[in-house]
PyMOL Python script that loads the backbone (N, CA, C, O; Angstrom):
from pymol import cmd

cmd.read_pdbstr("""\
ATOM      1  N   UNK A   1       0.840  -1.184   0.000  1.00  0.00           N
ATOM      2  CA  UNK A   1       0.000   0.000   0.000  1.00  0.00           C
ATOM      3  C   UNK A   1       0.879   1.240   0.000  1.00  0.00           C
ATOM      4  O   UNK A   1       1.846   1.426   0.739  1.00  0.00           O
ATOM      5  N   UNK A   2       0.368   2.131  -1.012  1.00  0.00           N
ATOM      6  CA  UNK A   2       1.123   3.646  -0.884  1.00  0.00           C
ATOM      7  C   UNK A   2       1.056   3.955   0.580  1.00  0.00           C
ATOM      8  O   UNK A   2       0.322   3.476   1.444  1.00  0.00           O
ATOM      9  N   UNK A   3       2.402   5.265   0.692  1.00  0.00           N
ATOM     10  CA  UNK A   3       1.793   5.965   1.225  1.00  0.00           C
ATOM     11  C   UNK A   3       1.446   7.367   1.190  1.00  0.00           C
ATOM     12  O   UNK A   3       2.071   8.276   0.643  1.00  0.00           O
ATOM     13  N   UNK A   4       0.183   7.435   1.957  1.00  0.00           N
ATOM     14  CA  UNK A   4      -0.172   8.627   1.830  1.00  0.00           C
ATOM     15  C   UNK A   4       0.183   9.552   1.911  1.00  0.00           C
ATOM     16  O   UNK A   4      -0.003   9.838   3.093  1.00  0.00           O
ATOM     17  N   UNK A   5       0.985  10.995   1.064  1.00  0.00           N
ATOM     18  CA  UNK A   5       1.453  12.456   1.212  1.00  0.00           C
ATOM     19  C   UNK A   5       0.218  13.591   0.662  1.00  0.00           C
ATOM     20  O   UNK A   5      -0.323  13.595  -0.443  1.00  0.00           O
ATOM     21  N   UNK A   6       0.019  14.379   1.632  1.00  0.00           N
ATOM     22  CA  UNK A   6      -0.998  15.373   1.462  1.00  0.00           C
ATOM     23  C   UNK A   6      -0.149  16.367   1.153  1.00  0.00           C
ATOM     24  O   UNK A   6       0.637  16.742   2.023  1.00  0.00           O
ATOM     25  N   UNK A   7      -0.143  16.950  -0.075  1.00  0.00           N
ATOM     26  CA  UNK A   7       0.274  18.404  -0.498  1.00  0.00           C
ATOM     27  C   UNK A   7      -0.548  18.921  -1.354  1.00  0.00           C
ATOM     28  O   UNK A   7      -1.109  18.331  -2.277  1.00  0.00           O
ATOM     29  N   UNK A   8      -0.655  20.328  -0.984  1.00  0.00           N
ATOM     30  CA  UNK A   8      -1.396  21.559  -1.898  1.00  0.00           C
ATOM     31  C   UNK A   8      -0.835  21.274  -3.219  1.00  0.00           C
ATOM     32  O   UNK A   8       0.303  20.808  -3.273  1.00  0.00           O
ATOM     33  N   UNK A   9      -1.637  21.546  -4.518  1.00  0.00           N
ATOM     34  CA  UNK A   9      -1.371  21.561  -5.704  1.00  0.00           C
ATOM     35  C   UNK A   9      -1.744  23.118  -6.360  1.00  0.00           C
ATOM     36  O   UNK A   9      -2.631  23.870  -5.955  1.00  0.00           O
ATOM     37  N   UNK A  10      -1.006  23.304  -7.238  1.00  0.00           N
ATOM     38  CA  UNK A  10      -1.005  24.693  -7.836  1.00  0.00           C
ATOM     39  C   UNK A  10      -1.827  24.955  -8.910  1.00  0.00           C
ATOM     40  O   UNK A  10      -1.667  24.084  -9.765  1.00  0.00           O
ATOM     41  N   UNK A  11      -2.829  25.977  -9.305  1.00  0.00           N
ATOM     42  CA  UNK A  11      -3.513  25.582 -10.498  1.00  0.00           C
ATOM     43  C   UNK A  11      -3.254  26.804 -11.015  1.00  0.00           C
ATOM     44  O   UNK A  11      -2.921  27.751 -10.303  1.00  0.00           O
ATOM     45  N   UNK A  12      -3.422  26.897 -12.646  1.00  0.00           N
ATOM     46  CA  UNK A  12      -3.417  27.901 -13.378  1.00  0.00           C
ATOM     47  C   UNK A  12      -4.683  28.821 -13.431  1.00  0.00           C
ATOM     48  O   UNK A  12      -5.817  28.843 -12.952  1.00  0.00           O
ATOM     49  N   UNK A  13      -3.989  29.478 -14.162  1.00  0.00           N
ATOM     50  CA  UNK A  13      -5.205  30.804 -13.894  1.00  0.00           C
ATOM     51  C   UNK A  13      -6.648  30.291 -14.916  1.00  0.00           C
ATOM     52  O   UNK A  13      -7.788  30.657 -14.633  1.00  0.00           O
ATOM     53  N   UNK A  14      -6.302  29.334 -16.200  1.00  0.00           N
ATOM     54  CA  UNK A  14      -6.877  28.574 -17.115  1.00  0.00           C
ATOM     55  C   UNK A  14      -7.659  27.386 -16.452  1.00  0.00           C
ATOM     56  O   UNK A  14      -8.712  26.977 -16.941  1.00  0.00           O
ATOM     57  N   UNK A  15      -7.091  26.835 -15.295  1.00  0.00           N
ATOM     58  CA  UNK A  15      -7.891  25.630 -14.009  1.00  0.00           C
ATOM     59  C   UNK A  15      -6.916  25.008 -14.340  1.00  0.00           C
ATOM     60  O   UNK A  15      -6.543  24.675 -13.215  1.00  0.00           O
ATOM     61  N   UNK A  16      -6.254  24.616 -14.953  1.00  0.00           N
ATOM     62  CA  UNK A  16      -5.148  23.365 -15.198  1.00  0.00           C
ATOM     63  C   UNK A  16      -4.434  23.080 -14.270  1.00  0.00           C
ATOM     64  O   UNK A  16      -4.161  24.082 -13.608  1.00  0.00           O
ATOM     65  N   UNK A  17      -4.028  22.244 -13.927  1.00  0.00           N
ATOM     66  CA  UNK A  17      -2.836  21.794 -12.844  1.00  0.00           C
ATOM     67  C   UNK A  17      -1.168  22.383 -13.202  1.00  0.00           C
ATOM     68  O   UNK A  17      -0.772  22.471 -14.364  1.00  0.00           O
ATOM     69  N   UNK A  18      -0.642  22.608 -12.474  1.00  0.00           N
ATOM     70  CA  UNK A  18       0.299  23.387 -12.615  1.00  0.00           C
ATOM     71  C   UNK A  18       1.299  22.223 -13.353  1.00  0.00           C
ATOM     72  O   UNK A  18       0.963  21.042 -13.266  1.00  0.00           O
ATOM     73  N   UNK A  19       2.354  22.541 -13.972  1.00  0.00           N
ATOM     74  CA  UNK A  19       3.049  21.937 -14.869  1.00  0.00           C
ATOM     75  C   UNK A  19       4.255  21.108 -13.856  1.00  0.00           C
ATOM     76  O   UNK A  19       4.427  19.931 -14.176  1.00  0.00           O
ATOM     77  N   UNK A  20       4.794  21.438 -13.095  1.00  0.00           N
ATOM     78  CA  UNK A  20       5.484  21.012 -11.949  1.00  0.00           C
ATOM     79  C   UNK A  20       4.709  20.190 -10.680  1.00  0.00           C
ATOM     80  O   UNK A  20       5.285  19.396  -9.936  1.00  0.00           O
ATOM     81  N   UNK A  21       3.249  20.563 -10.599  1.00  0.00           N
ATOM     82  CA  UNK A  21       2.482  19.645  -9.911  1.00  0.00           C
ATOM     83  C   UNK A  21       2.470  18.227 -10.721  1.00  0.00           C
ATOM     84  O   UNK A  21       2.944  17.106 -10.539  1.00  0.00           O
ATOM     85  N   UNK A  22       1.568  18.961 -11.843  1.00  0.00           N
ATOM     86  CA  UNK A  22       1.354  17.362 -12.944  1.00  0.00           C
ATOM     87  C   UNK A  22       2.783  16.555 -12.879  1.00  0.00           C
ATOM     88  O   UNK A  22       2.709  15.448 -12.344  1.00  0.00           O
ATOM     89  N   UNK A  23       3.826  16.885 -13.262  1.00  0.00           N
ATOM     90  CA  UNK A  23       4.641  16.071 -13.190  1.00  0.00           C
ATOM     91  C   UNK A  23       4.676  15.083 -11.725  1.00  0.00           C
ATOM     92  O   UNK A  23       4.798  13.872 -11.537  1.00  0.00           O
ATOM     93  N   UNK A  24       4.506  16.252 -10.835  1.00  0.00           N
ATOM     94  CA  UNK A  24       4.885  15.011  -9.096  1.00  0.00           C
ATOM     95  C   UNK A  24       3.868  13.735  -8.838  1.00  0.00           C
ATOM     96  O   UNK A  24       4.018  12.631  -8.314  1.00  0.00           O
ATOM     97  N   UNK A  25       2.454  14.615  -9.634  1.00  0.00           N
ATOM     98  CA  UNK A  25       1.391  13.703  -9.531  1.00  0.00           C
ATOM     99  C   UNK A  25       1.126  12.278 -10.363  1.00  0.00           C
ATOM    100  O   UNK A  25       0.572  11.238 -10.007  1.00  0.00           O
ATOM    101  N   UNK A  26       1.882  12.749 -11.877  1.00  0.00           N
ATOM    102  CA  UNK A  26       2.257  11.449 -12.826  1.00  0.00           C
ATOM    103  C   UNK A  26       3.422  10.656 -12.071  1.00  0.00           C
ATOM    104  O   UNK A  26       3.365   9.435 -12.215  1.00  0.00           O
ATOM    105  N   UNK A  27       4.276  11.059 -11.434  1.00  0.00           N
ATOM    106  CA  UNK A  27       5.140  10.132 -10.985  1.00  0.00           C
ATOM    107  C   UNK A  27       4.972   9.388  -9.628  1.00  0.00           C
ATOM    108  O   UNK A  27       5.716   8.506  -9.198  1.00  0.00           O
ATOM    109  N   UNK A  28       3.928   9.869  -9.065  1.00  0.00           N
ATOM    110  CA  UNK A  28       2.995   8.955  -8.224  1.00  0.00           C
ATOM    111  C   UNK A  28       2.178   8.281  -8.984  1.00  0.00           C
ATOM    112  O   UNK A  28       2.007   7.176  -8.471  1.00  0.00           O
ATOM    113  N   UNK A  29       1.595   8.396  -9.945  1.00  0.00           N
ATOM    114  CA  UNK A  29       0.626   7.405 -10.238  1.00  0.00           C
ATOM    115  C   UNK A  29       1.559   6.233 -10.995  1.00  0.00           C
ATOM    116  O   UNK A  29       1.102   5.092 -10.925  1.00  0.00           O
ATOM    117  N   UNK A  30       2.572   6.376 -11.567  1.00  0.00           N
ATOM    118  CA  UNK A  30       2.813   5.598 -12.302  1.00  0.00           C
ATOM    119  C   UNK A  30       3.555   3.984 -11.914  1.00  0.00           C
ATOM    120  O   UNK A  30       3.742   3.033 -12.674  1.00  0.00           O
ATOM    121  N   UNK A  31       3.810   4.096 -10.731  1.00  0.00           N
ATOM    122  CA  UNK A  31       4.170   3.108  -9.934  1.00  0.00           C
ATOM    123  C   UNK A  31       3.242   1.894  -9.599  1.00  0.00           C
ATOM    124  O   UNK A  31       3.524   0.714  -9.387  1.00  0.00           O
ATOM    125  N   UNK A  32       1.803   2.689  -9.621  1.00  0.00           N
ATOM    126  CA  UNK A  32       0.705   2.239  -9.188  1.00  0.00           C
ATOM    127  C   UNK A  32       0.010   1.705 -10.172  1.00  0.00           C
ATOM    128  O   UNK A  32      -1.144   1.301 -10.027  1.00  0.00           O
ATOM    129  N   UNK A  33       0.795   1.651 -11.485  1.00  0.00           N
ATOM    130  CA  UNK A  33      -0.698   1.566 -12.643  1.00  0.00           C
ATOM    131  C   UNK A  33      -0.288   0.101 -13.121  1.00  0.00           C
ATOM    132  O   UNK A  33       0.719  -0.412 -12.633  1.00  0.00           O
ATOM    133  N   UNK A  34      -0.978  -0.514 -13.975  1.00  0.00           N
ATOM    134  CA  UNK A  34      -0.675  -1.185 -14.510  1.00  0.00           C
ATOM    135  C   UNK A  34       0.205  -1.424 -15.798  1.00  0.00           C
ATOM    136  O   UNK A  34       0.454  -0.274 -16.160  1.00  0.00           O
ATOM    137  N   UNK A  35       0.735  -2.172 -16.575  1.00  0.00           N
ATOM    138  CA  UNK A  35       2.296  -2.151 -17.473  1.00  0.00           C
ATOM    139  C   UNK A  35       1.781  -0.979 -18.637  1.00  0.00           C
ATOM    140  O   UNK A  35       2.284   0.049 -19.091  1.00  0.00           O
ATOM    141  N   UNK A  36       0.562  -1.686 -18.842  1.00  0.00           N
ATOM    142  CA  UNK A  36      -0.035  -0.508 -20.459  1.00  0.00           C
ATOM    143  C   UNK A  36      -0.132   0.881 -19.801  1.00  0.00           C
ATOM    144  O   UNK A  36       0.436   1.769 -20.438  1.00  0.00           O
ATOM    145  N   UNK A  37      -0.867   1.330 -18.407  1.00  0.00           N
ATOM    146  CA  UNK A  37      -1.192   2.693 -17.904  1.00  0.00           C
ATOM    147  C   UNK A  37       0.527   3.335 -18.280  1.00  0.00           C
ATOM    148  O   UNK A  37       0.967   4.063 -19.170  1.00  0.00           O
ATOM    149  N   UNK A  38       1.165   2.613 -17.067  1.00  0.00           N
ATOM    150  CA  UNK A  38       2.639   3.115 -17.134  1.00  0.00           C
ATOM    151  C   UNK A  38       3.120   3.467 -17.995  1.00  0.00           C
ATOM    152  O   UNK A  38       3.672   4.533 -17.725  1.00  0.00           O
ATOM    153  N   UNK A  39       3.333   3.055 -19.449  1.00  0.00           N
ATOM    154  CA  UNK A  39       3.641   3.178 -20.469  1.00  0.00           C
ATOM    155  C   UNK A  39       3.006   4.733 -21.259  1.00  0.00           C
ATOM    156  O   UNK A  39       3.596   5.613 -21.884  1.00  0.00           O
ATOM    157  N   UNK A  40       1.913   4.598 -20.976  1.00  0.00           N
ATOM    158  CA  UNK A  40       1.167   5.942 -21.318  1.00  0.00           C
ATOM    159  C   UNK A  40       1.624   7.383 -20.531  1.00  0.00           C
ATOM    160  O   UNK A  40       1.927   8.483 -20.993  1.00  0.00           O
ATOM    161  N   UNK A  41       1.518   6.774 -18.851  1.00  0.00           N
ATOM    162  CA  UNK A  41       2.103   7.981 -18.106  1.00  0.00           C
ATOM    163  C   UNK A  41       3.333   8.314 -18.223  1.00  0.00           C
ATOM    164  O   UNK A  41       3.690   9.486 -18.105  1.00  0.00           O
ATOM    165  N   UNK A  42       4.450   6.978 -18.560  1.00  0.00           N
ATOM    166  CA  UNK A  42       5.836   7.822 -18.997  1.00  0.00           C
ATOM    167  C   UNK A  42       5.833   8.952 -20.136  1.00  0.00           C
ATOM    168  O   UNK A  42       6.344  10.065 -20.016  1.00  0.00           O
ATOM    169  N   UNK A  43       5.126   8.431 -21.325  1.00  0.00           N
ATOM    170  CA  UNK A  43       4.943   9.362 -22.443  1.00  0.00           C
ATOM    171  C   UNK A  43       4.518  10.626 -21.938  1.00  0.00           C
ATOM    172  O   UNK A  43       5.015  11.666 -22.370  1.00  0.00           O
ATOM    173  N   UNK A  44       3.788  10.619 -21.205  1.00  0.00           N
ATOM    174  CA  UNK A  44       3.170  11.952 -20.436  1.00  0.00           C
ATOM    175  C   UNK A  44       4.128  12.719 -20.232  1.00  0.00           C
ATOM    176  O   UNK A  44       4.236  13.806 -20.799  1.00  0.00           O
ATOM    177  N   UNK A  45       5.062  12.203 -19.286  1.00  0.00           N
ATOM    178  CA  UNK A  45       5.667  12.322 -18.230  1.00  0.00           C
ATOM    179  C   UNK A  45       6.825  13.552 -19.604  1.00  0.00           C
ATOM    180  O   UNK A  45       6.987  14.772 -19.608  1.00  0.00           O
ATOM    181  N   UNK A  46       7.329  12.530 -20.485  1.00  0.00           N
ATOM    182  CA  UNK A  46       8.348  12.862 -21.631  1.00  0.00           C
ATOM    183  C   UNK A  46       8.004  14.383 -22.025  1.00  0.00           C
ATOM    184  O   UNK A  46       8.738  15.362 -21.885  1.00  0.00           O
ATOM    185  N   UNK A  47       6.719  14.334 -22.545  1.00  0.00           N
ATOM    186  CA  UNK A  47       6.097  15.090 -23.043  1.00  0.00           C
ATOM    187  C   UNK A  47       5.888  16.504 -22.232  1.00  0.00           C
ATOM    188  O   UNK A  47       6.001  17.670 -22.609  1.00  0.00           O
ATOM    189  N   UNK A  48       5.577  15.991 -21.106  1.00  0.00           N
ATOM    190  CA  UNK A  48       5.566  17.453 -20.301  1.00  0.00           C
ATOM    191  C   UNK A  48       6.883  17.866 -19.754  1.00  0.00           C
ATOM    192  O   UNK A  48       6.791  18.930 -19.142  1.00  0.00           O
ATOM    193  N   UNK A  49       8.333  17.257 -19.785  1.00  0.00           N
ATOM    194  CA  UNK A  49       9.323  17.836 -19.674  1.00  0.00           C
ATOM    195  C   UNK A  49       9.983  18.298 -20.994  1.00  0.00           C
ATOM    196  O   UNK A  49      10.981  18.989 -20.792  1.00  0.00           O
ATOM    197  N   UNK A  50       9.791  18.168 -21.816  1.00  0.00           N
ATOM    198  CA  UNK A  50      10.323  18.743 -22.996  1.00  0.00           C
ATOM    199  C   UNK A  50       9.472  19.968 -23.495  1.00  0.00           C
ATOM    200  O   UNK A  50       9.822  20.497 -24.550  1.00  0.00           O
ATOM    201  N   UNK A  51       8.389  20.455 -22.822  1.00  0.00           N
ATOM    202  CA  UNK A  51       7.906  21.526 -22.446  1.00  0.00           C
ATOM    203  C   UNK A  51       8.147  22.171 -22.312  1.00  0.00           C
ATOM    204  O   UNK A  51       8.104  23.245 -22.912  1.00  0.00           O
ATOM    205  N   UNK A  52       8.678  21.730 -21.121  1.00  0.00           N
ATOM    206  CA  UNK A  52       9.064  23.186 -19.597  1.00  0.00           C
ATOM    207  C   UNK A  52      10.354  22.887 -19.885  1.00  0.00           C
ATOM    208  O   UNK A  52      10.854  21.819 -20.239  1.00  0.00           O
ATOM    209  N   UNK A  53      11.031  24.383 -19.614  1.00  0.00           N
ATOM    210  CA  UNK A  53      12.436  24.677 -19.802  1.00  0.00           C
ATOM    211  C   UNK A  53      13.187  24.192 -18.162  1.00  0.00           C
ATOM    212  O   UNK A  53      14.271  23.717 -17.823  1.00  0.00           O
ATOM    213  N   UNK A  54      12.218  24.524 -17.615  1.00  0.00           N
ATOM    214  CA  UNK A  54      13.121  23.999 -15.937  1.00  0.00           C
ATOM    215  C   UNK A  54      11.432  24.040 -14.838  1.00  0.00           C
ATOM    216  O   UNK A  54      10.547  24.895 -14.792  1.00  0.00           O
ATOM    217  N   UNK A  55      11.569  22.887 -14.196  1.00  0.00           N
ATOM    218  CA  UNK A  55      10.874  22.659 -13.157  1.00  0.00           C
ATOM    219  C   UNK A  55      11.286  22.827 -11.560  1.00  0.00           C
ATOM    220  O   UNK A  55      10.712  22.563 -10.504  1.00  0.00           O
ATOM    221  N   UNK A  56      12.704  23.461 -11.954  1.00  0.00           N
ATOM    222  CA  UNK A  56      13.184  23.283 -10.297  1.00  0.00           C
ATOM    223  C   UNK A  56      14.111  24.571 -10.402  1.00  0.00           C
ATOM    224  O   UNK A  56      14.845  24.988 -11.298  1.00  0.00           O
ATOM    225  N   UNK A  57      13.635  25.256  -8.534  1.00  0.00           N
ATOM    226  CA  UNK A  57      14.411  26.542  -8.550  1.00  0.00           C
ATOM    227  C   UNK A  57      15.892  26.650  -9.020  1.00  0.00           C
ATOM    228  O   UNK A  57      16.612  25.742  -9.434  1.00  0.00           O
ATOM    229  N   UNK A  58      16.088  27.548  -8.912  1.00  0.00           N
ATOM    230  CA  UNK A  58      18.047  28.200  -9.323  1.00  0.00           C
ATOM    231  C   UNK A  58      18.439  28.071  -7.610  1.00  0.00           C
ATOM    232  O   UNK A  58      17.782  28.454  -6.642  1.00  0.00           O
ATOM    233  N   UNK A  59      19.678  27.426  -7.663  1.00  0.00           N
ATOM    234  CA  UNK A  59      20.146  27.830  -6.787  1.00  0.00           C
ATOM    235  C   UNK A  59      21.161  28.495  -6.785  1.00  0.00           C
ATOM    236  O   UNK A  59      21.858  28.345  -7.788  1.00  0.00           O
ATOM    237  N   UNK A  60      21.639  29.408  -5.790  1.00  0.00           N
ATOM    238  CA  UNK A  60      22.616  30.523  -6.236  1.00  0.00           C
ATOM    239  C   UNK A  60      23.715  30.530  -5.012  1.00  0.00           C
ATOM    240  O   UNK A  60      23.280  30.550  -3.860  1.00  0.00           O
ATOM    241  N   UNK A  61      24.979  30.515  -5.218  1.00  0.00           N
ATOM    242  CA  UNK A  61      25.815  30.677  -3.704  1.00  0.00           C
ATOM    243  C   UNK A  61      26.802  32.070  -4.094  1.00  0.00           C
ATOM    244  O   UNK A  61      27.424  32.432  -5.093  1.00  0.00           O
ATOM    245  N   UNK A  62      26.594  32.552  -2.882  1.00  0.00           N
ATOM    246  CA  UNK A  62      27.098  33.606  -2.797  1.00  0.00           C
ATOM    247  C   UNK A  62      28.741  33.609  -2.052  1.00  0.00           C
ATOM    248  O   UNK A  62      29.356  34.667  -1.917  1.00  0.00           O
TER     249      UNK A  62
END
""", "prot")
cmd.dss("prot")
cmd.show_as("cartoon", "prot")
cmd.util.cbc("prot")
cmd.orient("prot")
């Protein structure tokens, strides 16, 4: 059995799920699915990172 993580999700101003949410949320489901689902959610998965130019902050040292 999963387990359960409760986090806020971000939505667009359009209702959509935020592009950095969708991704955390496809990579939870995809563990869970069956061989054909999985297969579909990786494509997803492909698809929405070749999108987005960056999903994760800058970090900067001073």
């Amino acid at each position: 059995m999963a387990i359960l993580h409760l986090q806020s999700m971000r939505w667009t101003s359009d209702g959509e799920l935020d592009d950095a949410d969708r991704l955390i949320l496809l990579n939870t489901l995809i563990p869970q699915c069956i061989p054909s689902v999985q297969t579909e959610l990786i494509q997803v998965v492909e698809r929405l990172a070749l999108s987005q130019s960056t999903l994760t902050p800058q970090v900067c040292e001073s």
